[in-house]
N, C-alpha and C positions, 0 to 999 in steps of 0.2 A: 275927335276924342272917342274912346271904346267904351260905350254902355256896358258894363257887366250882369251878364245873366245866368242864372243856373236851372240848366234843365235837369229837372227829378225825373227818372222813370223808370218804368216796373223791366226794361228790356232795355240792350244797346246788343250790336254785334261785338261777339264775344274775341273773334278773331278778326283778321284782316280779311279772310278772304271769305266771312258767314255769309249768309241768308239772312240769320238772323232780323228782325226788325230795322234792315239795311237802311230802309227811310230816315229812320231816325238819324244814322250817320249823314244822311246826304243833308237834311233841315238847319242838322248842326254846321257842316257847313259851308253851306250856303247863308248862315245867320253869321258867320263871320265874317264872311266874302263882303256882308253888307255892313262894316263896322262895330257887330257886337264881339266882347270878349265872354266866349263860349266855354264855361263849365259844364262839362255834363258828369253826372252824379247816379249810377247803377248797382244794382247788386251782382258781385262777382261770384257768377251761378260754379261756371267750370273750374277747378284747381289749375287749369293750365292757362289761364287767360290772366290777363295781367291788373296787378289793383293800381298803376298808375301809368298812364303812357298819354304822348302827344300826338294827335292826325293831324299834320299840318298846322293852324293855329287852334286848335280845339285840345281841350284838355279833358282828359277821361278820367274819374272815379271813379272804384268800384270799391263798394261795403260787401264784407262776409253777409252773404244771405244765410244763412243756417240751414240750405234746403237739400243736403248733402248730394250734390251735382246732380240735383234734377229741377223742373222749371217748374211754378207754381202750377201751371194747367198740366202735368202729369197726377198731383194729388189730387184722388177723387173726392176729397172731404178734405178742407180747410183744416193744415196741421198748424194745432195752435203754438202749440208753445214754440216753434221752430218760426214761426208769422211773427209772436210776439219778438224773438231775437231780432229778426230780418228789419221791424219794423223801427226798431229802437236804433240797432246800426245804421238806417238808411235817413230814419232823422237827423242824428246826431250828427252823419258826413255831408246834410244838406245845411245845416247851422254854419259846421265849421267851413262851407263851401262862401256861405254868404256873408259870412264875417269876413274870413278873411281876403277874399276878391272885394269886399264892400260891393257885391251884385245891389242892380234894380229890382230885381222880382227876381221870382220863381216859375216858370213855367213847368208844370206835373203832367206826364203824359203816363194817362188812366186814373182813373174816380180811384181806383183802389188795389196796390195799397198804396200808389204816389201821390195820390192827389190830397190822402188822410196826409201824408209825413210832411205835404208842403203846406199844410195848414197849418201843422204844430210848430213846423219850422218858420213860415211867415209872419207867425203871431211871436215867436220866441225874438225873431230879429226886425220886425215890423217894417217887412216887406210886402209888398203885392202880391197874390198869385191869382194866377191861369191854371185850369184844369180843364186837357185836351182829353175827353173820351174817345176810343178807339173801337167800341163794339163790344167783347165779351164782358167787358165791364159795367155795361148798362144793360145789352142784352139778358148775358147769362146767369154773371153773380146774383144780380139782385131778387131775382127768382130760386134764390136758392133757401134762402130764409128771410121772415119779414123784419129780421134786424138789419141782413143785411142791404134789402131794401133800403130800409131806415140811415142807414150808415152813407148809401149812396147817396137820397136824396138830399144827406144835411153837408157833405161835401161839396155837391154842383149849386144848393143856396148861399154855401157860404164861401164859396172863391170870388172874388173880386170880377174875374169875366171867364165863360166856359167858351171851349171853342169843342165843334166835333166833324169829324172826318168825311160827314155825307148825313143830306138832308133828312131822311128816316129817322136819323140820329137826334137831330135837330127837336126832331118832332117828339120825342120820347123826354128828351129832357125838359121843355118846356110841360109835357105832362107833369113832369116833378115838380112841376111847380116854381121854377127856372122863367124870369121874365123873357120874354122874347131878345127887347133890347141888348139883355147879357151875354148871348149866345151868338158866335160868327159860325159860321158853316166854314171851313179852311181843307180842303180835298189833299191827302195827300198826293205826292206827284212822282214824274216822270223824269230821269233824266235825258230828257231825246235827244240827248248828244249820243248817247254811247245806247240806247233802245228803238231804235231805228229802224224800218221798212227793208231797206237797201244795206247791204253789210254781206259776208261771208258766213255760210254753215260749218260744223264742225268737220271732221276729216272724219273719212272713211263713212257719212250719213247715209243709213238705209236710201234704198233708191225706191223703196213704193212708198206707200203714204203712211204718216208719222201719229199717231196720236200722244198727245203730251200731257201730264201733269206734273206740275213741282211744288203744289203743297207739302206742309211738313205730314208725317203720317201720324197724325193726334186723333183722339175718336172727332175731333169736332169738324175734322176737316171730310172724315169718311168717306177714304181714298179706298177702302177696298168694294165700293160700288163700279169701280173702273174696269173691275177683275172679276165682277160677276158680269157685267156686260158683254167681257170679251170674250166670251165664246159665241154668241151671238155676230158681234160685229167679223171674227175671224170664218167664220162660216161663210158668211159673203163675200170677205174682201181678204183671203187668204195669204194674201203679198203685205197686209199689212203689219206694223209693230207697233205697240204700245208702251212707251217709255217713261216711269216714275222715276222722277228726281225725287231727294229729298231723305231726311232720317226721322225718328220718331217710332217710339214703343211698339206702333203698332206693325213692325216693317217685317217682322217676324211671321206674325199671323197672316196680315198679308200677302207673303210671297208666298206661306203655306199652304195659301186657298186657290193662289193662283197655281201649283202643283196638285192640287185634288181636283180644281178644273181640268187639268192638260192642258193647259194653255202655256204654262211656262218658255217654255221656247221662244214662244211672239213675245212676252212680255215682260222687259227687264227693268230691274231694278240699281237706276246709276248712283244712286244715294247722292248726297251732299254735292251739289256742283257752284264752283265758285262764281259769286256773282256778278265779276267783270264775262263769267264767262257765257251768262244766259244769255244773250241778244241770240248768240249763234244756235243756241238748241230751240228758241221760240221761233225763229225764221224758216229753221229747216221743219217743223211741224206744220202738218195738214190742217190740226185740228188741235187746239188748247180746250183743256176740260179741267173744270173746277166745281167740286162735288162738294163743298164746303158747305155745314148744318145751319151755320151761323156766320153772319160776317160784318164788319164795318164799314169798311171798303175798302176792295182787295186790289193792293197793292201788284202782286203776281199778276192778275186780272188786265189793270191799267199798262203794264210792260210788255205783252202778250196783243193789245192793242195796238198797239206804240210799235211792233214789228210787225204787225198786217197781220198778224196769226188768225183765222175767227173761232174766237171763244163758245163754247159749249158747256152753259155754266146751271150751277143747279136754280131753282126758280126764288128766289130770296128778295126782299127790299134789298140789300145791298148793290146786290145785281141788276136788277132794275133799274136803279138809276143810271146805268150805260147802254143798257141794250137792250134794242128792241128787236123783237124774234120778228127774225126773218129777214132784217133790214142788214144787221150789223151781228148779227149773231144768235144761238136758239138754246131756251132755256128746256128742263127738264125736270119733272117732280123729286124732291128731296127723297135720296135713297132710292129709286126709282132704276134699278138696272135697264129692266129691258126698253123704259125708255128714254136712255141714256144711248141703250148701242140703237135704236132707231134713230133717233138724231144723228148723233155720227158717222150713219149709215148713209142718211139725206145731206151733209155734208161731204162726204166720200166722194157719193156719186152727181155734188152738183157745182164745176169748177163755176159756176157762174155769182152762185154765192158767196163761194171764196173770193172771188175777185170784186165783188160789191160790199163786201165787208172789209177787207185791208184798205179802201179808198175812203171808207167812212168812218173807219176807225183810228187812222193816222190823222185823220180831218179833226177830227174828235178830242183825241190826247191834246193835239198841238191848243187846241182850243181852248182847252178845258184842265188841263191836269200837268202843263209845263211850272216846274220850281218857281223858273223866274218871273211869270205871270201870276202865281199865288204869293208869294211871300209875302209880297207889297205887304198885303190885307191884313197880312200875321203883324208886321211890324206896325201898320199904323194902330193897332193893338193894342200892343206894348207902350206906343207913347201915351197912348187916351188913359193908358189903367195905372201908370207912373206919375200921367200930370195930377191925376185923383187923388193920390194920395197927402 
């Protein structure tokens, strides 16, 4: 028989072929793969995305967000009145989600504003919920004002169990005041079927050495440290290319700096690339680089692994909990160009490390970040915070 559950959350992939918070698609499911009947419940950001469709057994909703086709983290400042819209619609389609599926709980992925709308919603229908933190929502929000501090912390005390995405995280919500007990560490994962070591590059792939990124260009990710770097690293290694995936605000300013560099030539920008289709652009990279300000734990990051790539990532708790410099991969100070193109420099010139970090990091993924080796955890979960009730 199908447990019914509805996932609340602040993202889903907007299209079939996004980037977007792709995880999300993959948890979902894979949670049906495993006998739940999967609701999931979004705000439909883009005009051109659909507010009802099916992915195989998964059922997608999307509520009007009010945020006129742009994503909460492009507002530099909390748009109220357009939040209060967003968050009233996102309630009101996780009530009528759980009424009329008669779901188990609620699972909210982010303290805010999904993990608020599944409390008013699990009080309204007197269900369970789970509140998954994913990083900028503990990290960043709450730094932003001591309400919303305040708003966080009465969230992650009053959900029935938190889960969050990596142990740093862990550590923070239990500062909240968050019992230990309530809180599972749940990593998000890999699919190593199709993110894999061994596979095929894309066609026509530069034939010197690759350097890669495919963060979104958000300031928080602060991809244009990749493009101050590069006239340094193109200095030494003149054969090489520099390739940004990805879209986001900043892709403008960015490509503009990397034209007042003269670097332009080496360094393109492929914008949005689908993401059955990453395995082949991480494989054919020398060297994955992730200049990210802040992070929970990076998804891009673990798939980049997962094809033997060695990551060159900025020096963050996030990051930390994968790699160890030198062993598996080397970090670099936040914002830090020139010591960004040093690193990549020392990667460049050292196949020995490459080839000691693809062995330890496919070791690693397999170990540590496969779907079908974490879900278990998720689901034994679900039963402990259902039989509670």
């Amino acid at each position: 028989m199908c447990r019914p559950v509805c996932l609340l959350t602040n993202a889903y992939p907007d299209f079939p072929d996004s980037n977007r918070v792709v995880f999300m698609r993959s948890l979902a499911g894979l949670l049906s793969q495993r006998g739940w009947s999967v609701t999931v419940v979004a705000p439909r950001v883009f005009a051109g995305s659909r507010a009802r469709e099916r992915e195989d057994k998964v059922e997608v909703r999307r509520f009007h967000s009010f945020l006129a086709d742009k994503l909460l983290i492009e507002y530099p400042r909390a748009p109220v009145f357009r939040l209060a819209g967003y968050m009233a619609a996102g309630t009101w389609a996780a009530v009528t989600c759980v009424r009329r599926g008669k779901c188990s709980l609620i699972h909210a992925h982010w303290a805010v504003p999904a993990g608020l709308m599944a409390l008013v919603a699990g009080k309204v229908c007197n269900v369970p919920v789970i509140v998954t933190v994913h990083g900028s929502d503990l990290l960043v929000i709450p730094k932003r004002s001591r309400l919303m501090h305040k708003l966080v912390r009465y969230v992650l005390n009053s959900a029935d169990a938190v889960t969050s995405v990596a142990e740093h995280l862990t550590s923070e919500i239990v500062n909240m005041g968050v019992p230990q007990e309530k809180v599972l560490t749940f990593p998000m994962s890999v699919p190593t079927e199709s993110f894999s070591a061994d596979g095929p590059v894309p066609e026509d792939w530069p034939s010197g050495p690759v350097v890669f990124s495919n963060r979104s260009l958000y300031p928080i990710y602060d991809v244009d440290v990749i493009v101050r770097a590069a006239p340094a690293i193109l200095e030494k290694v003149p054969e090489a290319r520099i390739l940004i995936a990805g879209e986001g605000p900043e892709k403008e300013r960015v490509a503009r700096l990397a034209r007042e560099l003269g670097v332009a030539e080496r360094v393109e920008f492929l914008g949005e690339i689908p993401h059955h289709q990453m395995p082949r652009y991480l494989r054919g990279a020398s060297v994955y680089v992730s200049t990210a300000l802040s992070d929970g734990a990076s998804v891009s990051l673990l798939e980049a692994m997962a094809c033997g790539t060695l990551p060159v990532v900025a020096d963050i708790p996030a990051n930390r909990e994968w790699i160890q410099e030198g062993e598996n991969g080397l970090f670099f100070p936040i914002d830090d160009a020139d010591a960004l193109a040093a690193q990549v420099l020392r990667c460049l010139d050292d196949p020995a490390i490459r080839t000691r970090a693809r062995e330890i990091n496919v070791s690693l993924i397999h170990q540590r970040a496969q779907w079908n080796l974490n879900v278990g955890k998720l689901l034994e979960l679900y039963e402990k915070v259902i039989a509670q009730r």
